[in-house]
N, C-alpha and C positions, 0 to 999 in steps of 0.2 A: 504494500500500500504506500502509496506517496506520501509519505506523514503530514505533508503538509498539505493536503486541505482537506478539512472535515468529513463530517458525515456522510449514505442517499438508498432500486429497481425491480415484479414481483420478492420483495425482500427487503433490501435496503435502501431507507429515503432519509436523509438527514437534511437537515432544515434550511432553506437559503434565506436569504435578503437581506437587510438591514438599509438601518438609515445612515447616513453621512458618508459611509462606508460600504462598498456593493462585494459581499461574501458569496463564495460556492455553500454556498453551504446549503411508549410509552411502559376466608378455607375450608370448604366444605369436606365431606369425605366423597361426593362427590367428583369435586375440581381434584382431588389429590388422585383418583383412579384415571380422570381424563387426561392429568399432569403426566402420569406414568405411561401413560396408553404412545403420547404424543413423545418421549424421552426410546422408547423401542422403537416406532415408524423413526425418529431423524438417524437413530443407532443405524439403521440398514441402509441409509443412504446418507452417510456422513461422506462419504470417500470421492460422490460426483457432484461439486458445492463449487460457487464460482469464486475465484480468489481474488484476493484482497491488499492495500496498502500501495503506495506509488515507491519505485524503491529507482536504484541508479544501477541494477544490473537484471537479474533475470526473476521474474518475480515469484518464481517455483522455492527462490532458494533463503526466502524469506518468511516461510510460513511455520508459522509457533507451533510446538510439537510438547504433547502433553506432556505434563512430567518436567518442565522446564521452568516454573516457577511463574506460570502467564496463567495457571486453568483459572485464577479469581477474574480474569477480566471477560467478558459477559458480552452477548449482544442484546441488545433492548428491541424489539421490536412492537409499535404501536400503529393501528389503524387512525387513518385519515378521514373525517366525513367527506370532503371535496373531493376526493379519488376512490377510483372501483374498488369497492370491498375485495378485491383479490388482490390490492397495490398496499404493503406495509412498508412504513414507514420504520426504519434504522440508525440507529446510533448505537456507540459502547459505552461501557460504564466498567468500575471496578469494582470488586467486593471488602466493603469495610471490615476493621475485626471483630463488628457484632457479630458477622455470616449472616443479616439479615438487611444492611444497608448497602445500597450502590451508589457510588459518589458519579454521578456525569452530570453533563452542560445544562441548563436550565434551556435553551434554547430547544431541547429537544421534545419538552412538553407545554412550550406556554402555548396561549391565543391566538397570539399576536408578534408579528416581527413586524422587521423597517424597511423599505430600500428609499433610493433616492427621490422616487415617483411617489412616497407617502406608506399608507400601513398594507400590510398583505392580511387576510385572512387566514390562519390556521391553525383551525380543527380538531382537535384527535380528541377520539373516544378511549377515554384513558380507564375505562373499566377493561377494554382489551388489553393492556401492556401486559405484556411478559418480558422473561430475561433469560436466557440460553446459555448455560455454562456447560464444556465439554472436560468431564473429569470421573473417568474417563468416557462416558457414554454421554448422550448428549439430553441434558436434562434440563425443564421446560417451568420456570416460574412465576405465577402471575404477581403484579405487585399489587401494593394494598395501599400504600401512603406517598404522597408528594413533595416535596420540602423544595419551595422555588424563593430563593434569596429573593428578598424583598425589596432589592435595588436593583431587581434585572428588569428592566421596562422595553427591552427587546431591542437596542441601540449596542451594536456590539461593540464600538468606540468604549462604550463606557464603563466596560465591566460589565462584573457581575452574573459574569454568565457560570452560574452554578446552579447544579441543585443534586437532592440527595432523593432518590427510591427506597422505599423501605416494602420489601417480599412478604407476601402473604406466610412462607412457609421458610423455613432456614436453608439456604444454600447447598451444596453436596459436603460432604464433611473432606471430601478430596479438593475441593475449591481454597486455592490460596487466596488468606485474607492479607492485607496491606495497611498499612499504617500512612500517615501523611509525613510530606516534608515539612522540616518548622523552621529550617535556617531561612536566611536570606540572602542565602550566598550563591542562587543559581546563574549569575551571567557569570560564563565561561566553561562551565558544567558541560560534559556530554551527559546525556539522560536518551535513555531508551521509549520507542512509542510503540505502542502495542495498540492494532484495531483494525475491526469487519469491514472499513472499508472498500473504496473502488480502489482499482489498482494500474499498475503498468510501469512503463518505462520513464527514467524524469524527461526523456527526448522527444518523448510522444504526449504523458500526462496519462490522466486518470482515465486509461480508454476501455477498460477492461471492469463491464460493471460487478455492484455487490450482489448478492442473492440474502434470502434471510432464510433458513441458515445460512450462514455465508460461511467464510475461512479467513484466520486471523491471522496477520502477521506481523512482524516487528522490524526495527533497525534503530537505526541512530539518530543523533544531529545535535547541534552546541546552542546551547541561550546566548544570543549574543547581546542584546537589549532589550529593553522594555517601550511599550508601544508610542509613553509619551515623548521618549527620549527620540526615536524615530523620527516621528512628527515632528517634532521642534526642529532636526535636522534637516528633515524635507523641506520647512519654509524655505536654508536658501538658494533648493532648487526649485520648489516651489510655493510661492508667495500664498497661493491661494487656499494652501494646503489645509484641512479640519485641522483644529486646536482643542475642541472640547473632547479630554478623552480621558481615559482611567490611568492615568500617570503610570505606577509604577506598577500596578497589579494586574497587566497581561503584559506575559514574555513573550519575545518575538526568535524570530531565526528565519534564516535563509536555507537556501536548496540548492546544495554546491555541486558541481559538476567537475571542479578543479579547474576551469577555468577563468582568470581574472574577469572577461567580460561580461562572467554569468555569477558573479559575485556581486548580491546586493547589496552587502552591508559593509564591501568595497567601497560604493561610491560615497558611502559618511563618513570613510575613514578606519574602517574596522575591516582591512582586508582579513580572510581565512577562506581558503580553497574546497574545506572540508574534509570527509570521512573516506574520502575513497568508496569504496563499495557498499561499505557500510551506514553510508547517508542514504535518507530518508524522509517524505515528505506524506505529510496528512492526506488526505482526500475525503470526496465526500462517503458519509457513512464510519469514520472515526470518530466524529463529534462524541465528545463527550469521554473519550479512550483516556486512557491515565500515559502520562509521560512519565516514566520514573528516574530517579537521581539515589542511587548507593541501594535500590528495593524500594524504596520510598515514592509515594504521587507525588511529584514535587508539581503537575502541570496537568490542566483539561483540555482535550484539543476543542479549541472554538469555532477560529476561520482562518480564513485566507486572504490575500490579494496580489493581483498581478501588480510589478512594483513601475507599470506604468503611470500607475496611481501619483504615486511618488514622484513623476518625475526623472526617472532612471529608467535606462534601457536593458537590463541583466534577464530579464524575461527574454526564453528563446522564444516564443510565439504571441508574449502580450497578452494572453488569455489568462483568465482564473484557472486553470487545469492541473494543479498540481504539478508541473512540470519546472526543468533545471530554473531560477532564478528568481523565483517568486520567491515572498515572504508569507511566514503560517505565524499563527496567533496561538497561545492558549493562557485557559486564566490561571493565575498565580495561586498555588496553593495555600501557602502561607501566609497570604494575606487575608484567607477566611479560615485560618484555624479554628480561633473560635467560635464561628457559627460552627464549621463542622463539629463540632464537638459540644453545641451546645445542644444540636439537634437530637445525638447520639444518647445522651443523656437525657432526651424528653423534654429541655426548655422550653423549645420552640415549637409549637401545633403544625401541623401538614398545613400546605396551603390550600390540598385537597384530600378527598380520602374517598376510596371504592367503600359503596357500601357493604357489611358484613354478608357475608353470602353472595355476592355479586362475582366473584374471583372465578366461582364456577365460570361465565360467560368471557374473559377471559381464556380459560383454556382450552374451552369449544373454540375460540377465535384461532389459537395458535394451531390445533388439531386441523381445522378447516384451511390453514392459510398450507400447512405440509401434504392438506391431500390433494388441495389444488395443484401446488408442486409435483407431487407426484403423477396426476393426473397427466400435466401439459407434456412432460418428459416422457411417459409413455407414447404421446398421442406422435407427437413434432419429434420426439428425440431432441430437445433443446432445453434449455435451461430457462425459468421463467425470464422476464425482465422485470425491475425494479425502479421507482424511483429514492433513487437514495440524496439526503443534505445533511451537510456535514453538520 
């Protein structure tokens, strides 16, 4: 997967738009027999799932393999009212150390987002989310509770973009839980990105769509600033540049290729070539995937943007696509330590909550969205298609 740009097709849809900013970018005994029912249909067709993450070489050779310290990280899958009930929408999330919390993007369950044209509508029927952990078979949980930071107003300039899922039912006990970063010492850091989404080559971009199930994969990449320090340097290439942003609490990074004219964070002064092979760029359908720094979340992937935006030519095609020269965005962990923590501990009420027995409906959705899968693959021999936003 391209690490850098977020969330999205039959399967995965992670969320686009914003305002200022134009980004690529959801217990009965019952629900626990349909949960189980749904966890052996994905088991027997885990192995033909379309794969995932934008990476800088071949993208087979990047796919997380259980048993490697990644089964906590999750894919969230939520229907959309404005899209055909066979289109779920996709993001990742990771598993906290209750084994009951999932930390990802707030962007992936609100109303409402931004672009430059004013507000978009979106949707979701969030008595549908579930969460997909493979550890090692692949197991299906609906969630129960919402915790959407209450300064995320859908402006990804500005933060905020977190929020926390809390599962109807506790996690696999093989699902690795994770702890958060607390230092403040992530510019200069390589940190690892783990997520279901779209994937491909950084030459080409994120051409190769996600499914839900999808296939997770991982690599690299360095914090080299923070979003506001960016900006303020983009003023003096670009005068006109957005000002109002969330200073220091979403880290940024580039998408190295090794070459100087595809280094963005070159032109501010901060040359680095990258990782070699091992570089890595978000795409859509990572939203919300945990960046880690020593094990630790030190980062949520948020968004993206072609660094045309900016001013600079390091983008090989100008497009938002994940591809060599862009910049990916994600929100700073440490900077909401303590909401995380306050939530974990029950301070803070859901912003939403499935009602009690509702979870059954839920995992009818998720069972129905895998027979559909099943179905189309018989019929076409082809993989669904999905809309996924990061």
């Amino acid at each position: 997967m391209n690490i850098k740009t977020t969330a999205k097709e039959i399967s995965a849809i992670t969320i686009s738009a914003l305002k200022k900013v134009n980004f690529l970018h959801l217990a009965s005994t019952s629900a626990s027999v349909l949960i189980s029912a749904v966890s052996v249909f994905v088991a027997v067709d885990i192995s033909d799932r379309a794969e995932a993450i934008v990476v800088t070489g071949d993208p087979n050779d990047y796919i997380v393999k259980l048993g490697t310290g990644y089964d906590g990280v999750g894919q969230i899958g939520i229907q959309r009212v404005d899209l055909p009930e066979d289109m779920i929408s996709s993001c990742t999330g990771s598993l906290l150390p209750t084994g009951l919390h999932i930390l990802t993007a707030a962007h992936c369950f609100t109303q409402n987002t931004q672009d430059l044209e004013g507000a978009i509508s979106q949707k979701f029927v969030t008595s549908n989310a579930i969460v997909n952990f493979e550890s090692p078979t692949l197991s299906s949980i609906s969630a129960s509770e919402f915790y959407i930071h209450s300064d995320w107003n859908g402006d990804f300039s500005e933060g905020n973009d977190i929020a926390i899922v809390k599962l109807a039912n506790p996690a696999p006990s093989e699902a690795d839980r994770y702890d958060i970063y607390r230092n403040t010492d992530e510019i200069g850091q390589v940190a690892t990105l783990v997520g279901y989404g779209k994937t491909g080559n950084g030459n080409t971009g994120d051409t190769i769509s996600a499914n839900f199930p999808g296939t997770k994969r991982y690599g690299q990449n360095v914090y080299e600033d923070f979003l506001g320090n960016l900006l303020e340097n983009a003023k003096q290439i670009t005068p006109n540049v957005i000002s109002e942003v969330a200073g220091d609490t979403v880290l940024a990074y580039d998408f190295d290729n090794g070459l100087a004219i595809n280094d963005a964070f070159g032109y501010f002064g901060f040359p680095n070539l990258g990782l070699g092979l091992n570089e890595v760029n978000s795409a859509p359908g990572d939203s919300g995937g945990p960046i880690f720094i020593n094990g630790l979340i030190a980062g949520i992937t948020s968004f993206s943007r072609s660094t045309s935006f900016f001013g600079i030519p390091s983008d090989i095609d100008s497009e938002v696509n994940s591809s060599f020269g862009e910049f990916s965005f994600d929100t700073r962990v440490s900077s909401y330590a303590s909401y995380i923590d306050d939530v974990l501990a029950g301070k803070i009420a859901p912003t939403y909550k499935i009602p009690e027995g509702s979870t059954v409906v839920g995992s009818v959705f998720a069972l129905g969205a895998l027979a559909i899968h099943s179905r189309f693959k018989r019929k076409a021999k082809q993989k669904l298609k999905s809309k996924v936003f990061r």
